[in-house]
C-alpha positions in Angstrom: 0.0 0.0 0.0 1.6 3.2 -1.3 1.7 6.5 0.9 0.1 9.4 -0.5 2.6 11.4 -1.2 3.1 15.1 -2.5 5.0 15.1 -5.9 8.5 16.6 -5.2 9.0 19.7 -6.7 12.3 20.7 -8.7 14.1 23.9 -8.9 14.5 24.9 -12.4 18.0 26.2 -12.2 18.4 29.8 -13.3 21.4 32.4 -13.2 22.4 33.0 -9.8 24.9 35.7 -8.3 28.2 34.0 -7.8 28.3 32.8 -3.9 32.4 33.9 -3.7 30.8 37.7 -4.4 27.5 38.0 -4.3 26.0 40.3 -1.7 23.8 38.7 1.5 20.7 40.2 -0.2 21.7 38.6 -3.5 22.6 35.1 -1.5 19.2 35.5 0.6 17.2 36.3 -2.7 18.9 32.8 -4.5 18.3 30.8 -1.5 14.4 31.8 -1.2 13.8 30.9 -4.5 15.3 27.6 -4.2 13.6 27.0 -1.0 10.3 28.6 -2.4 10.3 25.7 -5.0 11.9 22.8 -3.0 11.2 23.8 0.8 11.2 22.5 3.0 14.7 21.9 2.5 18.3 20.4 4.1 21.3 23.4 4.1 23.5 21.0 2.6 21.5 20.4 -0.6 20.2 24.2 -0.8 23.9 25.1 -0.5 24.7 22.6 -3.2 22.2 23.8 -5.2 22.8 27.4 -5.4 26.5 26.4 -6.1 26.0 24.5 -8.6 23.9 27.3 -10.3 26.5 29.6 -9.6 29.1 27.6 -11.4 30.7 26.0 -8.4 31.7 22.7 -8.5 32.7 22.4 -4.4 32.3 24.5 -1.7 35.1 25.5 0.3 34.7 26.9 3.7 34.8 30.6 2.8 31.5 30.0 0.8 30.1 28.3 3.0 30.5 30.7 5.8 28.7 33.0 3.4 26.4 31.1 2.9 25.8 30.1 6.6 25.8 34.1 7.1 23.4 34.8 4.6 20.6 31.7 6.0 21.2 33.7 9.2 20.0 36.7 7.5 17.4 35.5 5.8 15.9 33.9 9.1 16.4 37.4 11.4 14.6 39.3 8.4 11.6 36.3 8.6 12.4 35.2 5.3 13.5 31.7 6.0 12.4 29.8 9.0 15.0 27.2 9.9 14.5 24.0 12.3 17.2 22.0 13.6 16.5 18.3 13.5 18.7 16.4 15.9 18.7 12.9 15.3 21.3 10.2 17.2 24.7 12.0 16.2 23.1 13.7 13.3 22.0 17.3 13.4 20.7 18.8 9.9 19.2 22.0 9.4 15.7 22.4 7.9 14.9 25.5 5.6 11.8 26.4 4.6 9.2 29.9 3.9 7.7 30.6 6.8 4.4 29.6 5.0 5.5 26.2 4.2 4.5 23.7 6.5 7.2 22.3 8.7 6.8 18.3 7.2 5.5 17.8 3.8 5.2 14.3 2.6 6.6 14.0 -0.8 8.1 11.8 -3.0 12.4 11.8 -3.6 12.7 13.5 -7.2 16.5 14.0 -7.0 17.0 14.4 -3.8 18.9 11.1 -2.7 17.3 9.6 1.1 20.2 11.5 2.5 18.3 14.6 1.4 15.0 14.2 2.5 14.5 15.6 6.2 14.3 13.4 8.7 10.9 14.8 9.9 9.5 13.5 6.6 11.2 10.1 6.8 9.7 9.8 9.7 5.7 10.5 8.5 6.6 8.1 6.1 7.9 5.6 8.7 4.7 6.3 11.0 2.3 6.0 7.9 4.2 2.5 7.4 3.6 1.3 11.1 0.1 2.8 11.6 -0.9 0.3 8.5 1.3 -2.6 9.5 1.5 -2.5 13.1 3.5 -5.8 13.4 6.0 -5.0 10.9 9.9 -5.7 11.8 12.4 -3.2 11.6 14.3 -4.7 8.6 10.5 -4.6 6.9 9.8 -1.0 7.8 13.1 -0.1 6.2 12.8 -1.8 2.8 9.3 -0.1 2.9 10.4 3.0 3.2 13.3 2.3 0.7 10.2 1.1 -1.8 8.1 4.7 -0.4 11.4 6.3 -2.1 11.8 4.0 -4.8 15.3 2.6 -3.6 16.4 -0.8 -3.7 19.6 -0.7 -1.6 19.8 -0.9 2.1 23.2 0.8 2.8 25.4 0.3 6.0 25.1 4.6 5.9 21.0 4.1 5.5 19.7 1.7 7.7 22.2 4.3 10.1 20.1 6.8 9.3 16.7 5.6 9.4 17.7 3.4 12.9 18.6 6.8 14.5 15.4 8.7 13.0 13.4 5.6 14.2 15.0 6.0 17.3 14.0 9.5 17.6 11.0 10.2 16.3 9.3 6.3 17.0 10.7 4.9 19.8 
């Protein structure tokens, strides 16, 4: 039994202000309309995403400090709202508008599992367990794998999905 699940929705790269010069306004403007399309969001992959548009193939730690400067910005001005998930040793940060909601169900798109939120991992998880209440862990995580459309169960996966079980089931 499938989840109902939102359809994920892609950026369509456009022209960005290079990160290594652009102004905070111009990285705060960027980064709210990559979050407006994909939000809510990980740091990492709206980072690599504005990058990428920017003509970056890495970034080093002088962008990201910009960046990190500008997502502070943005969330003083009430442009971006910003969670922090903490999950066994993990701790991701969560972008979104302020009139997303914080947890949208949706399906992977691009994104790999490593960057979908663990908030929305874990509606999918609790969707799987409210409708199979006796399933095992190994079965909950190749369902969710199938939720995403995955086939592997990675030593780096079940990892993350034991310590968002942990966290947001136990």
């Amino acid at each position: 039994m499938a989840i109902d699940k939102q359809p994920y929705s892609e950026w369509q790269q456009t022209a960005v202000a290079d990160p290594r010069a652009a102004t905070v306004p111009q990285l705060v403007h960027g980064m709210e309309k990559i979050t407006a399309a994909e939000g809510p969001i990980l740091e990492d992959r709206l980072y690599a995403l504005y990058a990428r548009a920017g003509d970056l193939g890495r970034i080093y730690d002088h962008t990201r400090r910009r960046f990190t400067t500008a997502l502070a910005h943005a969330k003083s001005e009430g442009i971006l709202a910003i969670e922090t998930e903490k999950f066994g040793d993990n701790e991701e940060k969560v972008i979104r508008l302020p009139a997303q909601p914080r947890v949208i169900v949706r399906s992977r798109g691009s994104r790999t599992l490593h960057e979908v939120p663990a908030s929305e991992i874990a509606e999918v998880m609790l969707e799987i367990r409210v409708n199979h209440d006796l399933i095992s862990r190994e079965e909950l995580f190749r369902a969710v794998l199938e939720e995403y459309e995955l086939k592997r169960l990675t030593q780096a996966t079940e990892n993350r999905l034991t310590d968002i079980l942990r966290t947001w089931l136990a």
